[in-house]
C-alpha positions as CSV (number, residue, x, y, z in Angstrom):
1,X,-25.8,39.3,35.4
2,X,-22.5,39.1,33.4
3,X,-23.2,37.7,29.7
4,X,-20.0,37.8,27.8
5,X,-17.4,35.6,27.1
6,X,-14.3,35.9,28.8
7,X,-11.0,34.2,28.3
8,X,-12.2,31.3,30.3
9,X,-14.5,30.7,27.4
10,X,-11.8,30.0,24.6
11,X,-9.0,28.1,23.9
12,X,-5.9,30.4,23.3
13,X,-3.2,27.8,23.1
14,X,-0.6,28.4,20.1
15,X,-2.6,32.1,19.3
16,X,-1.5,35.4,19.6
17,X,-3.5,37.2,22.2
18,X,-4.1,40.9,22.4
19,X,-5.0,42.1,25.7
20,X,-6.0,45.8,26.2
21,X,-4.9,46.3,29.7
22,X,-5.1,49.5,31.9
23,X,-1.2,50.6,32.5
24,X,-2.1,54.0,32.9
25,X,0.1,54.6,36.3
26,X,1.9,57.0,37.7
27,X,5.9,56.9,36.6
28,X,8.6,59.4,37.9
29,X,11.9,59.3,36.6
30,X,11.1,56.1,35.0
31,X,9.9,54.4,38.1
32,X,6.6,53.4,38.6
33,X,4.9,55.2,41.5
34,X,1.9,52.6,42.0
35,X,1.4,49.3,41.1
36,X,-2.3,48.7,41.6
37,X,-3.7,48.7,38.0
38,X,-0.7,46.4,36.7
39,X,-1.2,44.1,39.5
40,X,-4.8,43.7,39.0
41,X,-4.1,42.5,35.7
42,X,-1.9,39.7,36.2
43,X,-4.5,37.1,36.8
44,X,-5.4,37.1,33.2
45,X,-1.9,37.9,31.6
46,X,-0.9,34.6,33.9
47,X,-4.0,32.5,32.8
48,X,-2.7,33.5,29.5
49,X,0.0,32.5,29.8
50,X,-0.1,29.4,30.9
51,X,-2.9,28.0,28.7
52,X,-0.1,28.5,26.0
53,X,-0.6,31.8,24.7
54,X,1.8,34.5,23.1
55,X,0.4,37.9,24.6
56,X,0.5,41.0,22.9
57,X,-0.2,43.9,26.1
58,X,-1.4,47.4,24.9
59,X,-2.3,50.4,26.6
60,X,-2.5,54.3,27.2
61,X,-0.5,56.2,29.6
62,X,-1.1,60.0,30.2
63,X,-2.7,62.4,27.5
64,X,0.3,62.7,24.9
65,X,-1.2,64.7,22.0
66,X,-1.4,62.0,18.9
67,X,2.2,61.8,18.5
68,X,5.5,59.7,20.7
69,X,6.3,61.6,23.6
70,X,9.2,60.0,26.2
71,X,7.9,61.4,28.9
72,X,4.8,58.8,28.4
73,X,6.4,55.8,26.9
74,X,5.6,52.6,28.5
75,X,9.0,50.9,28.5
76,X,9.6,51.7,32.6
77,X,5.9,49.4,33.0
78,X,7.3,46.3,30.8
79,X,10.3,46.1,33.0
80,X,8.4,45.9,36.3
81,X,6.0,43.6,35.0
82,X,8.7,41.6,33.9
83,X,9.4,41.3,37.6
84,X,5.9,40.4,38.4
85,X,5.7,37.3,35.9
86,X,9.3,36.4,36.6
87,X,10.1,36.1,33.3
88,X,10.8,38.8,30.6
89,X,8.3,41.5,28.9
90,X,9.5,42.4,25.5
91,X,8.8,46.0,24.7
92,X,8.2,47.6,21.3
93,X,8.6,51.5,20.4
94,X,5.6,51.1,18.1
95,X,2.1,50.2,18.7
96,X,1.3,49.6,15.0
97,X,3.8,49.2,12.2
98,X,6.5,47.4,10.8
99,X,8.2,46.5,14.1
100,X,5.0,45.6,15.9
101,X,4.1,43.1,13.0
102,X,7.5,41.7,13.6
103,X,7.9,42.0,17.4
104,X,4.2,40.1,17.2
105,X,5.1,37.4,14.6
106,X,8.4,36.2,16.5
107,X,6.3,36.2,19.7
108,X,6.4,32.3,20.9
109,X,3.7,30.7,23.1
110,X,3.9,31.5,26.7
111,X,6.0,35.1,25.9
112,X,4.9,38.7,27.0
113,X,5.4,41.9,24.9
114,X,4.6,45.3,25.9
115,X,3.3,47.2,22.8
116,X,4.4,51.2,22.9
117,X,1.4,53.7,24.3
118,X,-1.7,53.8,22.1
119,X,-1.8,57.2,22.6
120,X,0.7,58.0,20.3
121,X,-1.9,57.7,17.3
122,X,-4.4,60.0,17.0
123,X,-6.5,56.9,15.5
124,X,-6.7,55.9,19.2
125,X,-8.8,58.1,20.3
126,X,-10.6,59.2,17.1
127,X,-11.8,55.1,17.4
128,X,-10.2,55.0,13.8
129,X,-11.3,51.6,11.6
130,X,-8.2,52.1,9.8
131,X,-6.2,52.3,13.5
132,X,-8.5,48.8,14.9
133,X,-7.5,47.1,11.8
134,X,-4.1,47.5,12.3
135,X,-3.9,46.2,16.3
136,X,-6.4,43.4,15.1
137,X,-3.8,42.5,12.6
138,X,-0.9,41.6,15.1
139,X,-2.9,38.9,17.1
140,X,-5.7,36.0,16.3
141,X,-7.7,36.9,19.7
142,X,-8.5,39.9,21.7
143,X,-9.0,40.4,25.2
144,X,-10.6,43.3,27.0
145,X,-9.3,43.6,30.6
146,X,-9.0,46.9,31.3
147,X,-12.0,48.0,32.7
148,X,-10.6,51.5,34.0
149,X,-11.4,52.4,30.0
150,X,-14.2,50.9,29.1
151,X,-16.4,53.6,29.0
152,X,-14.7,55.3,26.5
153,X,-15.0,54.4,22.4
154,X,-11.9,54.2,21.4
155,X,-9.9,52.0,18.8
156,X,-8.0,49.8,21.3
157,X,-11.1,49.1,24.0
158,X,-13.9,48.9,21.3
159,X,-13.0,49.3,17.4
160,X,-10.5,46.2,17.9
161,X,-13.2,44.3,19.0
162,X,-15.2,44.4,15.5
163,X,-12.3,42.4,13.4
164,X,-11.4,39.3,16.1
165,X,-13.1,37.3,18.0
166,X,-13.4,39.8,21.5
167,X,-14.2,38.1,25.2
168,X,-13.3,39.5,28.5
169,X,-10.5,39.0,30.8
170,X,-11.1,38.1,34.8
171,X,-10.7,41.9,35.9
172,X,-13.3,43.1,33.7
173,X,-15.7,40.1,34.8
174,X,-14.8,40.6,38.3
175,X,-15.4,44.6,37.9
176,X,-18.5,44.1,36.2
177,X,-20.1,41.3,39.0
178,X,-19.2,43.5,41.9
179,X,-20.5,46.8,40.5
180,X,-23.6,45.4,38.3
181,X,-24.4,42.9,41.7
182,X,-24.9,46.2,44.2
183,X,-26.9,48.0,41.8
184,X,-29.0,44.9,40.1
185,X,-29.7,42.9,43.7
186,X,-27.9,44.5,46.7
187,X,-28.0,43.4,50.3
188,X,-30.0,46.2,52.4
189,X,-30.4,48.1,53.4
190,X,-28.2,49.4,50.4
191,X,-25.5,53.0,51.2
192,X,-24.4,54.9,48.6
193,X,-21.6,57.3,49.4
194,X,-20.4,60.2,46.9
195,X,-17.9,62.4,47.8
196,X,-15.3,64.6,45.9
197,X,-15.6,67.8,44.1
198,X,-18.3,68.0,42.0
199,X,-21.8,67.7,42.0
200,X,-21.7,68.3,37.8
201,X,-20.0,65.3,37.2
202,X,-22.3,63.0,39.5
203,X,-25.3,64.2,38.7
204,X,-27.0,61.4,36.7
205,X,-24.8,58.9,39.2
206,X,-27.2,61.0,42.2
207,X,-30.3,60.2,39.9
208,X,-29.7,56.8,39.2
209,X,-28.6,55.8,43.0
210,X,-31.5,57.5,44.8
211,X,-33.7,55.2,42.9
212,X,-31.8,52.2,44.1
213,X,-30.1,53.1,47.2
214,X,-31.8,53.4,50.8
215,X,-29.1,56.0,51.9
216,X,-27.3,58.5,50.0
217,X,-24.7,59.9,51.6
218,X,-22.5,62.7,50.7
219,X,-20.2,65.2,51.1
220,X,-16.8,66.3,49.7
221,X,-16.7,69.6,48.3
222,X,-20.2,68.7,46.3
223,X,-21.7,69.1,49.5
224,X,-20.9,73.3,49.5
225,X,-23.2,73.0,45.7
226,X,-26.1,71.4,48.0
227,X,-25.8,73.9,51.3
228,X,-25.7,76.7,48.4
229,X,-29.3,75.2,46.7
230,X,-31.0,75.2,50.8
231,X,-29.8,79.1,50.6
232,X,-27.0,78.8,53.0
233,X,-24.3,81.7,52.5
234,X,-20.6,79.2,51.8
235,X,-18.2,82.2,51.9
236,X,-15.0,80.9,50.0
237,X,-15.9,76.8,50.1
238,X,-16.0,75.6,46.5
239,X,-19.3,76.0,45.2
240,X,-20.3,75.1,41.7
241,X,-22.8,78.1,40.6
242,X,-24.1,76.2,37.5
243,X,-25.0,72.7,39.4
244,X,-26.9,75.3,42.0
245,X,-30.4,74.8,40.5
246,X,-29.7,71.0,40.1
247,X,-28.9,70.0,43.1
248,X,-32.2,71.8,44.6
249,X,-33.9,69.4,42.2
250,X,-32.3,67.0,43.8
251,X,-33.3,67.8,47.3
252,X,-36.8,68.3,46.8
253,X,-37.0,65.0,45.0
254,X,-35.0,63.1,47.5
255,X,-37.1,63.1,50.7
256,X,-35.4,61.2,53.5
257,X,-32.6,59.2,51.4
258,X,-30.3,62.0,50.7
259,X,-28.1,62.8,53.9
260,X,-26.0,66.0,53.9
261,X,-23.4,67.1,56.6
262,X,-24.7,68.2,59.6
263,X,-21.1,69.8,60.8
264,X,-18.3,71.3,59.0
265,X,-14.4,71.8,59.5
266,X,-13.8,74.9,57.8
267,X,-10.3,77.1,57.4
268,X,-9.3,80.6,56.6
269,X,-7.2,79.4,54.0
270,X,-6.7,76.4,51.8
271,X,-4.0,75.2,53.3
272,X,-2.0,72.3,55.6
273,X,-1.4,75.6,58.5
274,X,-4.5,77.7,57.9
275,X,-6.6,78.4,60.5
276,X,-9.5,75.6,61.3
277,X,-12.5,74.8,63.7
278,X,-15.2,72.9,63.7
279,X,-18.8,74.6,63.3
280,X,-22.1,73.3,62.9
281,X,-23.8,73.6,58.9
282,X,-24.8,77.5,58.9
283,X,-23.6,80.1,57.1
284,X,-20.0,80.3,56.8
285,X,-17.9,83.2,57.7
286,X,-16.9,85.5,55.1
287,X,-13.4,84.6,54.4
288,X,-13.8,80.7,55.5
289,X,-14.4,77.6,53.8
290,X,-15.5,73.8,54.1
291,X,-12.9,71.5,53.9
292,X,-14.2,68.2,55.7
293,X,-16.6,66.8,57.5
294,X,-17.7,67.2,61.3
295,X,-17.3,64.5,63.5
296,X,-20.7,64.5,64.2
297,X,-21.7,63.8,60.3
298,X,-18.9,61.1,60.6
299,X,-20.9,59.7,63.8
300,X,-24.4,59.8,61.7
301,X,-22.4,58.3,58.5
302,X,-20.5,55.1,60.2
303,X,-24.1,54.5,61.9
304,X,-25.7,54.2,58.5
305,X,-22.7,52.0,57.0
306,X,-22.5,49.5,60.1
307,X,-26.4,48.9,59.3
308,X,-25.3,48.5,55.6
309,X,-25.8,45.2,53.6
310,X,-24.3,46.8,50.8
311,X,-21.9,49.9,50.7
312,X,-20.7,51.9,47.1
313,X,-18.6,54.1,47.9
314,X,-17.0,57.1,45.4
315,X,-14.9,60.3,46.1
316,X,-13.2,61.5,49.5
317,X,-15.1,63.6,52.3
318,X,-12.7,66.1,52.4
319,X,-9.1,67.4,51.4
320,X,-7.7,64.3,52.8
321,X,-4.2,64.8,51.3
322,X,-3.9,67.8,54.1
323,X,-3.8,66.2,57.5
324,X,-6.1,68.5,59.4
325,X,-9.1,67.5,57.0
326,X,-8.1,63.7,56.3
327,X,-10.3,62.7,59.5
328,X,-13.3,62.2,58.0
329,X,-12.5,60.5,55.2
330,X,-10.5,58.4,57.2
331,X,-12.9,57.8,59.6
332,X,-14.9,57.1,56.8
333,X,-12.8,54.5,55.5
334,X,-12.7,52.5,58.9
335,X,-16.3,52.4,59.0
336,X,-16.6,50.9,55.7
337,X,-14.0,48.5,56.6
338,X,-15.6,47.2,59.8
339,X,-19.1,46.8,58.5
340,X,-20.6,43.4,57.8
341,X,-21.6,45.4,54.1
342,X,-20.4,44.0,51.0
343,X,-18.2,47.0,50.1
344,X,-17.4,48.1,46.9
345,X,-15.1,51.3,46.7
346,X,-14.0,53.0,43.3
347,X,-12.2,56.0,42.5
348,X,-8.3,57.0,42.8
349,X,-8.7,59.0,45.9
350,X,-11.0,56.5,48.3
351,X,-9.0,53.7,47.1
352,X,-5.7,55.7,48.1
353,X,-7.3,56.7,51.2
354,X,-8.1,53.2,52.3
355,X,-4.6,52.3,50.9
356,X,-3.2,54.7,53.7
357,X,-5.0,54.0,56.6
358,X,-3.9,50.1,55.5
359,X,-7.4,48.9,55.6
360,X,-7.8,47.9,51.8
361,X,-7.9,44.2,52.6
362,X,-10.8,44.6,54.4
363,X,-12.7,45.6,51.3
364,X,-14.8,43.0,49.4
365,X,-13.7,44.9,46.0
366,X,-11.8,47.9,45.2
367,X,-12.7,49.1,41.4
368,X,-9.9,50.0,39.4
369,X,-12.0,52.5,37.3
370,X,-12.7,55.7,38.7
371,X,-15.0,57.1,35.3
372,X,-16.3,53.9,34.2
373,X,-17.4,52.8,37.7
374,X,-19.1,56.3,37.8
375,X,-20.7,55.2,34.6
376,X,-21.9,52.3,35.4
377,X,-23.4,53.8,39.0
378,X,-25.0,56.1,36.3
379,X,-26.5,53.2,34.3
380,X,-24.6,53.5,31.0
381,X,-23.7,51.2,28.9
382,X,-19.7,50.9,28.3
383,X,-18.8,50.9,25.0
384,X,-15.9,48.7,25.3
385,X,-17.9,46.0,27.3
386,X,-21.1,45.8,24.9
387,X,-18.6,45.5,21.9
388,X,-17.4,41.7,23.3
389,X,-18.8,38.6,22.2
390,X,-22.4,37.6,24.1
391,X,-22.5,34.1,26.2
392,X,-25.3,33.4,24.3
């Protein structure tokens, strides 16, 4: 299932060690907001670490445009990891350059630095040689661990990987087991659940799961796109117009595995005090629109996920951020959290949401990558996993 090498793999005592990791958290007023992604690196920053290593972090925070900008410095996430290791993480204010040669050349076995965001290079994202030659030149070993990016091509998850010897670290592995196990050789009856906006974006993830799944479950506000394709009138709910004709493709291909909402909590407005009641699937009144799920689709949902052997689970049911449409993806999230299923959960939002009901423990993995686990649900091939070093 997994065929590259990881850090488990070689010996990294006495090298330098560049490790592209996924810092790309929130930070307000310098403070970071959520520590999940930093956290979920540490296991291989530690095993690093103490197998003798001098490691070299780098990573993109934000979308700076190809130049330094303050606001999206990384210096605030060096000093909390610092805290996390219990011992100091150096920082550097350049990513490439004269004072990352030298920051990288004085770094001594068993020492962290904290390379400035690779964002501030428009090699970065233009997957420049010139750019992957450079970060290849500060270290003797590089480490992809930061799975959250893997499905782009750029010079710090895949261009590095062509001038050093390139292996995994234990989140990618990890990432890659979970995800690749439920869609290679899942437990079944197998439920796949995609909620969220939109259907455009999940289209080829909808192709690729109906051929593997048993259920497909979904709703979110890419359920208005489907209601719209079976010629129901959705007033104001978000509807994309141009994923119309797709998603009746979808239906008629579908049969009995796709499931739909069978009830609706719409509102006058989109908003925390708007107006709301509960109605079955119809047509909508004219100034209304669908914000969550019925409690009779949760009823039908939780009944397909405690039958589950396997549950994948993507995007939120409804507007869960305002409390009088957070029920059903709340409800959701219990349901997932009590089954017997091996559960598997990716994307910011259902993460957060079983973050906030505190059920998160009860998850066998939550995926750090919202895109790339979408990608791989999709069956593509990640750039910056196919560029490591095979087993074999």
């Amino acid at each position: 299932m997994f065929n590259k090498k990881t850090i488990k793999d070689i010996e990294p005592r006495g090298k330098r060690v560049l490790v592209r990791v996924d810092f790309n958290v929130p930070i307000e007023n310098g403070v970071v907001q959520d520590d999940t992604r930093i956290r979920a690196a540490l296991p291989t920053v530690q095993n690093l670490l103490t197998r003798g290593a001098a490691v070299l972090l780098c990573s993109h925070l934000g979308r700076p445009k190809d130049k330094p900008d303050p606001e999206y410095s990384l210096r605030p996430v060096a000093e909390f990891l610092g805290r996390l290791v219990k011992s100091p993480v150096k920082f550097v204010e350049e990513c490439v350059g004269p004072k990352a040669q030298a920051a990288a050349r004085s770094l001594n076995p068993g020492e962290t630095l904290l390379l400035e965001n690779t964002r501030f290079y428009p090699g970065e994202i233009k997957n420049d040689p010139k750019f992957s030659r450079q970060l290849a030149a500060l270290a003797d070993l590089y480490v992809n661990d930061a799975f959250g990016s893997a499905h782009r091509a750029h010079a710090s998850t895949e261009g590095v990987a062509h001038y050093l010897p390139a292996v995994a670290g234990l989140l990618m592995e990890q990432e890659i087991r979970y995800l690749g196990g439920a869609l290679a050789g899942p437990k079944r009856p197998f439920v796949a659940i995609l909620g969220g906006a939109k259907v455009s974006d999940k289209i080829g993830v909808i192709r690729n799961l109906l051929d593997k799944a048993d259920h497909l479950l979904i709703g979110g506000g890419m359920a208005n796109t489907f209601f719209k394709a079976q010629g129901r009138h959705m007033a104001d709910s978000l509807v994309e117009a141009e994923a119309v004709a797709m998603a009746r493709e979808l239906l008629a291909s579908a049969s009995a595995k796709l499931h739909l909402p069978v009830d609706l909590v719409i509102a006058d407005a989109f908003d925390e005090i708007a107006n709301h009641k509960i109605m079955k699937v119809g047509d909508l009144p004219a100034g209304w629109r669908a914000l969550d799920i019925g409690p009779e689709t949760v009823a039908e949902f939780s009944s397909l996920v405690k039958k589950a052997g396997t549950v994948v689970w993507n995007g939120p049911m409804g507007v869960f951020e305002m409390k009088p449409f957070a029920a059903g993806t709340f409800a959701l999230a219990k349901a997932v959290a009590e089954s017997d299923a091996d559960s598997i959960v990716g994307g910011g939002d259902s993460v957060s949401a079983l973050q906030q009901s505190g059920l998160a423990d009860k998850i066998t993995h939550l995926s750090t990558g919202g895109g790339a686990s979408l990608e791989m649900l999709e069956g593509k091939v990640l750039p910056g996993l196919a560029a490591l070093q095979d087993k074999d």
